[in-house]
N, C-alpha and C positions, 0 to 999 in steps of 0.2 A: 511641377518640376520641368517637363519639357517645355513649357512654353519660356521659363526663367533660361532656359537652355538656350533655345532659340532667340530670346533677345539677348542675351551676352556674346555668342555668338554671331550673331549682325550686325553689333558693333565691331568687334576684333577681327580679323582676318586669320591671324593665326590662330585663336581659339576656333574659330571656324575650322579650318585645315585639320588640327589635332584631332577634331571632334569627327568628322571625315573620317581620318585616315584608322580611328579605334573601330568605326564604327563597319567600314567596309572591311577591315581586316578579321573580324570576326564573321562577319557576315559573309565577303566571299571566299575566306577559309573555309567554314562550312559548304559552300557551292561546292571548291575546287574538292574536297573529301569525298560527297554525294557521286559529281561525274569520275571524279579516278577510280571510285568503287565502282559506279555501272560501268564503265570502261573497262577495268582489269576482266568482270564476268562476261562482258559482252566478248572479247577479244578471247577469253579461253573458252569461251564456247564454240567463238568462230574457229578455231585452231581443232576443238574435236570437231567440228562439220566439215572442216577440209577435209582432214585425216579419214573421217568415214567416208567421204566421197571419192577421195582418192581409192582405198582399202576396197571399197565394193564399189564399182562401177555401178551395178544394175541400181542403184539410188535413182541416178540421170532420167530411169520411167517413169520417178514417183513425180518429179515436177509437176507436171500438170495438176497434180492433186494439190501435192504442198501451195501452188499458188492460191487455187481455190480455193482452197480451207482459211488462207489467212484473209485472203480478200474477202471472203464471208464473214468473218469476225468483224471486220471492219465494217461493212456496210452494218453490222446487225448491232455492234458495241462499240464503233470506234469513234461515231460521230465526224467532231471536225480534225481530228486528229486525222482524218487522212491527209490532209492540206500538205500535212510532214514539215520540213524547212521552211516552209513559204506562211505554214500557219505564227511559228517564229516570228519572222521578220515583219509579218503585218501586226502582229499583238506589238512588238516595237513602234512601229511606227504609227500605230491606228489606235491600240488599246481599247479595240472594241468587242475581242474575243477573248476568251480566257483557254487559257493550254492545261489541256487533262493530264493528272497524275497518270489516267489509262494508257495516253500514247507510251512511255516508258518499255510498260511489260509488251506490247502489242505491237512494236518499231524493235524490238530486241528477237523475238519469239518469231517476228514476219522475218528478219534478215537471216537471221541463224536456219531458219527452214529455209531462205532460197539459197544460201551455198551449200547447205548438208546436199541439195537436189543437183545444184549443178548449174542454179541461174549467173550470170555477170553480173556482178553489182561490187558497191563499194562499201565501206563502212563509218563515212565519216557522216553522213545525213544519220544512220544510227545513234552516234556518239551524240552529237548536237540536238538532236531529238530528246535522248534520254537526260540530257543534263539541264535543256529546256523545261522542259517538262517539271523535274525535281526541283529546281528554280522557282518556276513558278508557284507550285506548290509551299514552299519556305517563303516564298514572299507573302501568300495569302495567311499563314499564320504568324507573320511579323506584323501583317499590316501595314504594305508599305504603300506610300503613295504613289501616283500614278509616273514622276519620275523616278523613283528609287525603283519602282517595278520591270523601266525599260532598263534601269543598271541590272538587274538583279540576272534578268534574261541575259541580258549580251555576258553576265559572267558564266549563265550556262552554256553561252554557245565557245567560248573560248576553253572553259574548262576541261566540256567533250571532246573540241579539238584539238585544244594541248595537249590532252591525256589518250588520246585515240594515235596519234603519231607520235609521242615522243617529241612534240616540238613544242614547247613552252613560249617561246618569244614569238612563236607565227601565231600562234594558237592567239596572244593577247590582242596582237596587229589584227587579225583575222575577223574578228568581232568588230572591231572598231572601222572596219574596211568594208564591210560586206553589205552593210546597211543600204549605202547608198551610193554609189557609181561617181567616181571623181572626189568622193570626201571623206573624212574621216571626223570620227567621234570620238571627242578625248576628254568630255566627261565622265568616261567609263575607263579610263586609261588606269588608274590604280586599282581598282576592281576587277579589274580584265585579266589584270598580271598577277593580282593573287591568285584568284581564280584559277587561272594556268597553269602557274606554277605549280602551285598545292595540288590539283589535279593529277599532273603527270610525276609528282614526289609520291602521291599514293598511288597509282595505278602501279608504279617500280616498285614498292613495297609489298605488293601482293605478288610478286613474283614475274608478273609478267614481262617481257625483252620484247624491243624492238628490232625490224628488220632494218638490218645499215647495208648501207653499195659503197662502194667504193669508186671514185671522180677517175682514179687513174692520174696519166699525164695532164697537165694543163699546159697551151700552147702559150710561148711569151706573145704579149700585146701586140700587132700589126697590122696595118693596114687591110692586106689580104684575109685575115682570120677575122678581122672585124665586119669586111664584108660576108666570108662565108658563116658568120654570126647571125650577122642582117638578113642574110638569103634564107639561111635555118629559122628563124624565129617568126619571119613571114608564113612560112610552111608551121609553123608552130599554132599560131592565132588563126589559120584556117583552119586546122585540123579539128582547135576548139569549135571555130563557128561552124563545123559539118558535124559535131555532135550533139550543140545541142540542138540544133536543126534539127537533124535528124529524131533528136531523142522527144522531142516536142511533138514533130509530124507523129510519129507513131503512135504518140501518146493519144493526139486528137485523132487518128487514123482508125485504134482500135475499139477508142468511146463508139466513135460513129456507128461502128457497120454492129459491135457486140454492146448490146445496152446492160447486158447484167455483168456486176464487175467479176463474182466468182466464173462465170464461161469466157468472160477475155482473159484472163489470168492461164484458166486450164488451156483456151487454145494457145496464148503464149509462148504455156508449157510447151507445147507439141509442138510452135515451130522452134523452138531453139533443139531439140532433139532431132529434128528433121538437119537444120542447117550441123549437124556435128555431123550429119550421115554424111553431107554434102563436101564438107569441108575435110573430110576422114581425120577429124583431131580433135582433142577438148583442151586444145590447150588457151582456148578462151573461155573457158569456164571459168566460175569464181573470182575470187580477187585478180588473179593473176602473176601472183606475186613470183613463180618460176619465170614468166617472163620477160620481167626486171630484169631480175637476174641474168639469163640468156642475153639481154642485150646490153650489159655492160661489159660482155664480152664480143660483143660483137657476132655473135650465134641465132637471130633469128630471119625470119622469110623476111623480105624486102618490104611487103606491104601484109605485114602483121596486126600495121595500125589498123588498118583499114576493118579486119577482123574482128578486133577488141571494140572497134567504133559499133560494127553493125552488132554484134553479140550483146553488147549491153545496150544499146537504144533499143532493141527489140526485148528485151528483158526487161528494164524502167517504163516500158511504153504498155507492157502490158500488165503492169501495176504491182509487179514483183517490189519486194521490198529490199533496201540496200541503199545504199550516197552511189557518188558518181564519182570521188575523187580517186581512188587508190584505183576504178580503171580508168581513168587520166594520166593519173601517172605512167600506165601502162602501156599507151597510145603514144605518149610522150617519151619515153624510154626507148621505144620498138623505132619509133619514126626515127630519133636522135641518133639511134644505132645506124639507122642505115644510110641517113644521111650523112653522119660521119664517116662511114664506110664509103663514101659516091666521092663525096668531097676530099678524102683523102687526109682524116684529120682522127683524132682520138676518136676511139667508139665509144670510150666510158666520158669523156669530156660532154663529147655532142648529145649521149642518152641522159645525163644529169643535167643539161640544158632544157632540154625535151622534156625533163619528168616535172621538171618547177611552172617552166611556160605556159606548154598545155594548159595546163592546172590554173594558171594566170588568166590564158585567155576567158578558160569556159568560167571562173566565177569571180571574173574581175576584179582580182587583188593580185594588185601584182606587188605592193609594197611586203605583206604579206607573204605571199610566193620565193621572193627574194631573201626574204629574213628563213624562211624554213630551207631554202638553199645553201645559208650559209651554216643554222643548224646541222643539216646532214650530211653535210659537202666539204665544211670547210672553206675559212674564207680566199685561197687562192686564185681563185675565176672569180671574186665578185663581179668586177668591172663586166665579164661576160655573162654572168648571170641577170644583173640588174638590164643590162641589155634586152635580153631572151625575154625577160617579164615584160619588162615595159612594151618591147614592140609585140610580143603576143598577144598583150592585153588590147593591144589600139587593134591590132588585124583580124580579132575576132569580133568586132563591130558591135552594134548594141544587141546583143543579144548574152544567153547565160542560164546556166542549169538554174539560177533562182530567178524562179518568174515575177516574183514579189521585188525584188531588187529596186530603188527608186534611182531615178536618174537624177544628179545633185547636179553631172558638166556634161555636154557633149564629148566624145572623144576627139570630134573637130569642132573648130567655129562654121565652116562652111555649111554644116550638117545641124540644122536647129531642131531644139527638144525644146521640150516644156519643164521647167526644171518640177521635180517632183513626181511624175510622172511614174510609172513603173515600166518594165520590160514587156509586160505582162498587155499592158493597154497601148505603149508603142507600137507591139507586131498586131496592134487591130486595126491600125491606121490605113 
């Protein structure tokens, strides 16, 4: 029967297409079901972890331990599932490793202990994780072949992240972008958007809400706003390339000197409770999502980024578990704030610039980026928003929170790659 299938099919194009489009819609319906359910559990969990973190301070001492404890599961049960994102994107591109059902419970269980303690981290490496993972699992009992398996994954990585933010259209883009630096993959384009879609329809059905900002004013088009655009979005795609800078040095910083990963984890712990003493605040603990907040009003310290930068590269570096995006957003919001504050322009316009950008620099999708702007934002600044991505994305250079990332173009010609290549084996050159 399938073989009768497959030759009628390669003759007809639209019997083709038809055959397609039944076949992914039941197939990454299920995906986008699987990640809106880990998402809705994951996200009310994180919401009791804030809550108790907030409620009892004294939590912030258990850190060191919650790190060690999850980083010992891992060395002792996780396998390659520590890889995280990056074991994703190589099983995509490489298909030479298979993604554990384990990672799921053990990327859920690692994140939700490091903000109950008070580590910085994000939740979208979570989300894409657990939807990875489930993905691949459903493909191993469909039996799909080795192309339907890299569909089956990118519809986990969009479903996590369309059901993780409430953004369904970034969520589909996002998959399709992230693979590989300058390109996009649209043989997954209808899969991607089921996926998504379905995703963040059930994640809202289990109750969960998402958090919205509000843009504020947006300035009319001109000349001068276009350059204070240009100046802001420079400082944008730095800001990304000193994070993941940053997040990478430490990462290789604390391998070096602590070889067992449970004692880098617990000292970790101990300096991010050391730097709160230093700093007298925790208000870069956890997500950070008060500080969002704060700076669409224009209410935060002037170099808050800078805070949220070293808070969570020393927290990702010493093997805590969490994504990097939602404190992107964070760095991006705070900077935006205060650069619209210097320049003399909207706080909420400049922090919703700031919160996409950033986020564009560090994981190079700025098409992506742009479409969850206009999700959450509202299309009135597009023209300034698609700005903010594109030149963040070029100013944060070749680098990027996913080290697996291949490079498809340079972001100059003057600057030669090897197309194919990863980020990964670039910064070995």
């Amino acid at each position: 029967m399938r073989d009768r299938i497959h030759g009628f099919s390669s003759r007809y194009l639209q019997a083709a297409l038809v055959i397609f489009l039944v076949k992914w819609i039941l197939i990454a319906g299920v995906v986008g079901f699987l990640s809106g359910s880990a998402s809705a559990l994951f996200l009310a969990g994180l919401e009791w972890a804030t809550d108790s973190r907030m409620n009892h301070a004294w939590l912030l001492y258990l850190l060191p331990v919650g790190g060690a404890l999850m980083s010992y599961l891992y060395l002792k049960i996780g396998k390659n599932a520590g890889k995280g994102n990056n074991l994703i994107l190589e099983t995509i591109h490489q298909g030479k490793e298979s993604i554990p059902l384990r990672m799921a419970p053990l990327v859920l269980g690692g994140t939700i202990i490091t903000h109950l303690f008070g580590g910085s981290a994000g939740r979208e490496g979570t989300a894409i994780q657990m939807g990875g993972s489930l993905a691949a699992r459903l493909g191993k009992l469909l039996r799909l072949d080795a192309a339907d398996t890299r569909i089956i994954l990118m519809c986990g990585i969009s479903g996590g992240f369309g059901s993780v933010f409430g953004t369904p259209l970034a969520g589909t883009v996002f998959a399709l972008e992230v693979l590989v630096i300058g390109m996009l993959r649209y043989e997954a384009l209808l899969p991607c958007f089921i996926a998504s879609v379905v995703g963040n329809v059930v994640t809202t059905a289990w109750g969960i809400h998402h958090v919205h900002f509000s843009i504020g004013e947006v300035p009319e088009l001109s000349s001068l706003t276009i350059l204070k655009v240009l100046a802001a979005s420079i400082a944008f795609g730095l800001s990304a390339l000193l994070f993941s800078s940053l997040t990478h040095y430490f990462k290789g910083t604390y391998a070096k000197l602590i070889a067992h990963p449970a004692v880098r984890s617990f000292v970790g712990g101990a300096v991010i409770i050391l730097l709160v003493f230093i700093f007298g605040t925790r208000d870069y603990l956890g997500l950070g999502i008060p500080l969002i907040e704060r700076a669409f009003s224009g209410d935060v310290p002037d170099f808050a980024f800078l805070g949220k930068i070293l808070f969570t590269a020393l927290t990702l570096g010493a093997g805590f578990l969490g994504g990097e995006v939602t404190p992107l957003f964070v760095i991006g919001a705070t900077l935006g704030s205060t650069l619209g504050l210097w320049l003399h322009e909207p706080v909420g316009f400049f922090a919703a610039l700031g919160f996409i950008a950033v986020f564009s620099g560090a994981a190079n999708t700025p098409i992506a980026c742009f479409i969850m702007g206009i999700e959450l934002f509202g299309s009135q600044a597009a023209v300034y928003m698609l700005m903010a991505c594109v030149i963040g994305y070029l100013f944060s250079g070749h680098t990027g929170i996913y080290t697996s990332q291949q490079l498809g173009a340079s972001k100059s010609k003057l600057f030669k790659i090897t197309a194919g290549e990863t980020l990964a084996s670039l910064k070995k050159k």
